[in-house]
Residue frames as a rotation matrix with the C-alpha (Angstrom) as fourth column:
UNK 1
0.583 0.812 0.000 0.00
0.812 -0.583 0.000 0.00
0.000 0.000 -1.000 0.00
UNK 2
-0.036 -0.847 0.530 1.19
0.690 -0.405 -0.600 3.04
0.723 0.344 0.599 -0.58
UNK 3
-0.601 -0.226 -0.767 2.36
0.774 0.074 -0.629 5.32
0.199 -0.971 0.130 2.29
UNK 4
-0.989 -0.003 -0.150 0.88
0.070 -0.892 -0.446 8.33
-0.132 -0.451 0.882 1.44
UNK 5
-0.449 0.735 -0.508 -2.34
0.128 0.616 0.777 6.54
0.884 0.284 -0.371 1.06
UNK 6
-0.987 -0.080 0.137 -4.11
-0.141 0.049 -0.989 7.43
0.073 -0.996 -0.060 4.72
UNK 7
-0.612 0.722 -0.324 -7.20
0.778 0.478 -0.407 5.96
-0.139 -0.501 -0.854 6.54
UNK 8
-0.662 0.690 0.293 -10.27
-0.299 -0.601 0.741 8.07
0.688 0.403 0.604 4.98
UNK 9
0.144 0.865 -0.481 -13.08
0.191 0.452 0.871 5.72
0.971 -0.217 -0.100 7.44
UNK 10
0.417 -0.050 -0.908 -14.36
0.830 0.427 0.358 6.56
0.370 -0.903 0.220 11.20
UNK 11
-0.723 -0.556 -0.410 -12.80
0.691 -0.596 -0.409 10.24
-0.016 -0.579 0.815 11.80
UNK 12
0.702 0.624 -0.343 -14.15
0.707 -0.667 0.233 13.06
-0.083 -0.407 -0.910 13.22
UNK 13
-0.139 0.790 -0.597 -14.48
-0.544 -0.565 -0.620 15.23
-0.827 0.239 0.509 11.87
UNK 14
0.656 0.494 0.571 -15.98
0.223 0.596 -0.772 13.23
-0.721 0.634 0.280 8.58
UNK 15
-0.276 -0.744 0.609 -13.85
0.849 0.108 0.516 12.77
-0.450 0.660 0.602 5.56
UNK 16
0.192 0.159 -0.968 -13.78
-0.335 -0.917 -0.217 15.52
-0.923 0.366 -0.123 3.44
UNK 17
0.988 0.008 0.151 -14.07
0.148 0.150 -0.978 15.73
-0.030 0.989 0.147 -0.65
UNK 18
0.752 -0.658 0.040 -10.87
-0.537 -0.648 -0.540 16.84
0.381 0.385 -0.841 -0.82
UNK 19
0.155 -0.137 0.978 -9.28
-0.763 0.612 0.207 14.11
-0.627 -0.779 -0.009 1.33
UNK 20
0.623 0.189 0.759 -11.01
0.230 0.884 -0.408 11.46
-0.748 0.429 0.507 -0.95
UNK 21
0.995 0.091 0.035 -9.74
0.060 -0.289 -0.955 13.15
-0.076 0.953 -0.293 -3.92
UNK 22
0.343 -0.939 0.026 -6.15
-0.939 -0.341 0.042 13.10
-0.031 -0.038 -0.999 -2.65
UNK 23
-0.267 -0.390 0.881 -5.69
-0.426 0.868 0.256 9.73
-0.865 -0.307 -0.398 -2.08
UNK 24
0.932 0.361 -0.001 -7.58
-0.049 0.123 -0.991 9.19
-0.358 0.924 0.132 -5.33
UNK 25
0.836 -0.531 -0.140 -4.95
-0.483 -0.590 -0.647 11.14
0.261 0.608 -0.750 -6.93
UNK 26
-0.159 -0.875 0.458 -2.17
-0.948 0.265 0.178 9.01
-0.277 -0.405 -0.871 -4.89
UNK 27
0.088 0.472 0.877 -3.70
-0.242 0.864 -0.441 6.07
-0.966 -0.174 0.190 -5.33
UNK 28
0.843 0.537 0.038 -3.61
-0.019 0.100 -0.995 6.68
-0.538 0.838 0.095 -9.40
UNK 29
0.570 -0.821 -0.018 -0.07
-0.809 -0.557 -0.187 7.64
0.143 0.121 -0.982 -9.54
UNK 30
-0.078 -0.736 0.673 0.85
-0.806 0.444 0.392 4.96
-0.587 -0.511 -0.627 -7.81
UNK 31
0.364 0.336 0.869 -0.99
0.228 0.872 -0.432 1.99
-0.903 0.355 0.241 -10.12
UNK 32
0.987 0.057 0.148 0.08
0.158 -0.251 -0.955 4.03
-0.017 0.966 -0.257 -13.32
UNK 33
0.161 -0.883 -0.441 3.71
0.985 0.112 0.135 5.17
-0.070 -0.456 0.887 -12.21
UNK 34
0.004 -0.208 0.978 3.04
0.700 -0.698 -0.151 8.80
0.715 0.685 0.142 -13.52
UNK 35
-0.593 0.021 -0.805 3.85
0.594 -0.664 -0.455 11.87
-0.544 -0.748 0.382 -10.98
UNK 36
-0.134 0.986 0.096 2.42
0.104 0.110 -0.988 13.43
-0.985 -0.123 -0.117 -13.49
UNK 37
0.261 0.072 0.963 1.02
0.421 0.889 -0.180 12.19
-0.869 0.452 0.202 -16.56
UNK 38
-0.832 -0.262 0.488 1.79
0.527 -0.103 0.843 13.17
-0.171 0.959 0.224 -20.87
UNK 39
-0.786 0.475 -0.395 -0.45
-0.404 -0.879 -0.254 15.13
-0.468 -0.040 0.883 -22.43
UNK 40
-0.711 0.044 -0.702 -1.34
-0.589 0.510 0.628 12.51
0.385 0.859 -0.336 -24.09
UNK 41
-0.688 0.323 -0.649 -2.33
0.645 0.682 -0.344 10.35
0.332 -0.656 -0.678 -20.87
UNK 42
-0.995 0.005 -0.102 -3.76
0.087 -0.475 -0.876 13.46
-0.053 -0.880 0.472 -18.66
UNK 43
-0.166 0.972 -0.165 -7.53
-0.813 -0.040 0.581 12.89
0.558 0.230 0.797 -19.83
UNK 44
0.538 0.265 -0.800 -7.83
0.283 0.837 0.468 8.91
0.794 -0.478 0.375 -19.03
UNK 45
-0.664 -0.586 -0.464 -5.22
0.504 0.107 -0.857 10.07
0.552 -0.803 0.224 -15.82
UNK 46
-0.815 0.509 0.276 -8.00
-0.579 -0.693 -0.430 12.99
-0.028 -0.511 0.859 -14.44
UNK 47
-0.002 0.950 -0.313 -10.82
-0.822 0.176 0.541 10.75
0.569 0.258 0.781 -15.56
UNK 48
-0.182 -0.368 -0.912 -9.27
0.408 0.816 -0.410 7.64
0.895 -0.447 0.001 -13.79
UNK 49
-0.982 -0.177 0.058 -8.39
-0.015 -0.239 -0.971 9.99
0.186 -0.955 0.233 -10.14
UNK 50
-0.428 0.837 0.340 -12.19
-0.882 -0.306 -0.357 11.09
-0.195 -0.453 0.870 -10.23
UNK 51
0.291 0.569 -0.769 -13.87
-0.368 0.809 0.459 7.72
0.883 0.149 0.445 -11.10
UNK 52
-0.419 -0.773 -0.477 -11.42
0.332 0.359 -0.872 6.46
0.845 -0.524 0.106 -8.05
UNK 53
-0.972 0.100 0.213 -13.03
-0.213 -0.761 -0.613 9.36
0.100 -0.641 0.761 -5.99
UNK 54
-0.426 0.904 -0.029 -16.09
-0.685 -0.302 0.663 8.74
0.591 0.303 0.748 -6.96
UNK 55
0.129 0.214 -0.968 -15.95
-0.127 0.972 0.197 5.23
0.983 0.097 0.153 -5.83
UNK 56
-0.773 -0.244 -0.586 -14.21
0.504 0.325 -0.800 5.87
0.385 -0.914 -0.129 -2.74
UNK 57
-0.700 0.355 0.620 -16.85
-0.615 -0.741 -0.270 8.24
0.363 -0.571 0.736 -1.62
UNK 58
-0.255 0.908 0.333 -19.18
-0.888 -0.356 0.290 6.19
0.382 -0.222 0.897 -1.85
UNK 59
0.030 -0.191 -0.981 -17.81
0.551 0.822 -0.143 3.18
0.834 -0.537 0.130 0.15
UNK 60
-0.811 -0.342 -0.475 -17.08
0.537 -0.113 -0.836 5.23
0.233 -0.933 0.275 2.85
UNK 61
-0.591 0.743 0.313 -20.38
-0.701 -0.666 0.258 6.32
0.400 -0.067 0.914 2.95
UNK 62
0.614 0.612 -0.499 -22.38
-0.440 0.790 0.428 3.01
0.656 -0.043 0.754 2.65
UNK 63
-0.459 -0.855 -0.242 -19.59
0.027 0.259 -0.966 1.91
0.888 -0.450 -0.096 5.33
UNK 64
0.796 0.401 0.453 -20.87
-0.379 -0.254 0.890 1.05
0.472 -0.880 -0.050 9.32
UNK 65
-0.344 -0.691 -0.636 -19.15
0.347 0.536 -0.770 0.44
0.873 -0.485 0.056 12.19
UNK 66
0.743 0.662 -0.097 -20.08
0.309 -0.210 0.928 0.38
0.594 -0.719 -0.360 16.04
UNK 67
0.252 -0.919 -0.305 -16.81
0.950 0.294 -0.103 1.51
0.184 -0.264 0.947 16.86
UNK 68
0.714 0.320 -0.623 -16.52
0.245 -0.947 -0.206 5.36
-0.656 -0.006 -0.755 18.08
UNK 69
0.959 -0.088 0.271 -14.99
0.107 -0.770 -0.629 8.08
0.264 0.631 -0.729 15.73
UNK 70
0.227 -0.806 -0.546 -11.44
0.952 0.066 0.299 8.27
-0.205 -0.588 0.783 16.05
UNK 71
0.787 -0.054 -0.614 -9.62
0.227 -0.901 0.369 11.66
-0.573 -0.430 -0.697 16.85
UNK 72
0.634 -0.750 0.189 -7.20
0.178 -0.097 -0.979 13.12
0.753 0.654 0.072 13.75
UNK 73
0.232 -0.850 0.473 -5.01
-0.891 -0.381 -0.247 15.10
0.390 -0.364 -0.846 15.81
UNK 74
0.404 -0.517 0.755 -4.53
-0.559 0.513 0.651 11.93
-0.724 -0.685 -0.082 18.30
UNK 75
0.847 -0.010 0.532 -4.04
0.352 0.760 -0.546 9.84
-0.399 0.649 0.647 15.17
UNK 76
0.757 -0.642 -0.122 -1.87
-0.143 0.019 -0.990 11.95
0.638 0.766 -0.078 13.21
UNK 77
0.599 -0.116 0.792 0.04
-0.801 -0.115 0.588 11.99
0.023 -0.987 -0.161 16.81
UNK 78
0.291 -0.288 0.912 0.51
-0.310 0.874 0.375 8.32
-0.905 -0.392 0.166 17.16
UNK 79
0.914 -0.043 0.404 1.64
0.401 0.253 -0.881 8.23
-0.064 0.967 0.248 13.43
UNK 80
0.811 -0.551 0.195 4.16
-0.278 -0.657 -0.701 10.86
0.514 0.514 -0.686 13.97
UNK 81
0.133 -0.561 0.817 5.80
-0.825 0.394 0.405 8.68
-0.549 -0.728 -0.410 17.38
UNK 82
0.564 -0.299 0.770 5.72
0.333 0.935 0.119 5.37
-0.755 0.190 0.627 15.57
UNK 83
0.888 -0.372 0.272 7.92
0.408 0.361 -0.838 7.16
0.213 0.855 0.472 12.58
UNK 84
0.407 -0.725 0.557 10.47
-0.875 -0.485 0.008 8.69
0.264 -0.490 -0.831 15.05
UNK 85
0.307 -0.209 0.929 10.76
-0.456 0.824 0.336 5.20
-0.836 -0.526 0.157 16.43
UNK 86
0.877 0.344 0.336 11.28
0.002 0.697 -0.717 3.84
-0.481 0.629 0.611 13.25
UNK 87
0.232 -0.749 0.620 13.45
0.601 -0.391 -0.697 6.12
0.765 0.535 0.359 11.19
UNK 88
-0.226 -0.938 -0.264 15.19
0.974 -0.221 -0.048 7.81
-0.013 -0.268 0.963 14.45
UNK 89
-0.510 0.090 0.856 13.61
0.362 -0.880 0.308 11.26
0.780 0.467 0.416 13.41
């Protein structure tokens, strides 16, 4: 998976369009290899990110869980201690 791929389901505040649409956009790069694409490609590449969006929105909508909301800040938090521990930073 790719890293800069991050957990969209379950936060509070709710995902945001813009959110989906990044990872979209990361998510497309990453299956295609393009940072970004030919002129040639950059239709089926923009048409690809939104379809991608489109889709994720609406899993994480039609998504349930009885589990509470989890807190960004604590998240990004406990994301930023486990890569000090890792890489030392």
């Amino acid at each position: 998976m790719c890293r800069n791929i991050k957990t969209l389901f379950n936060f509070d505040p709710p995902v945001t369009d813009d959110e989906v649409r990044a990872a979209s956009l990361q998510f497309v790069r990453k299956i295609t290899g393009f940072n970004k694409p030919s002129k040639a490609n950059e239709e089926a590449f923009l048409t690809a990110v939104d379809e991608v969006a489109q889709i994720s929105r609406r899993l994480l909508h039609s998504l349930e869980t009885s589990a509470p909301a989890k807190n960004r800040e604590e998240e990004a938090a406990k994301a930023r201690a486990r890569a000090a521990e890792r890489f030392g930073t």
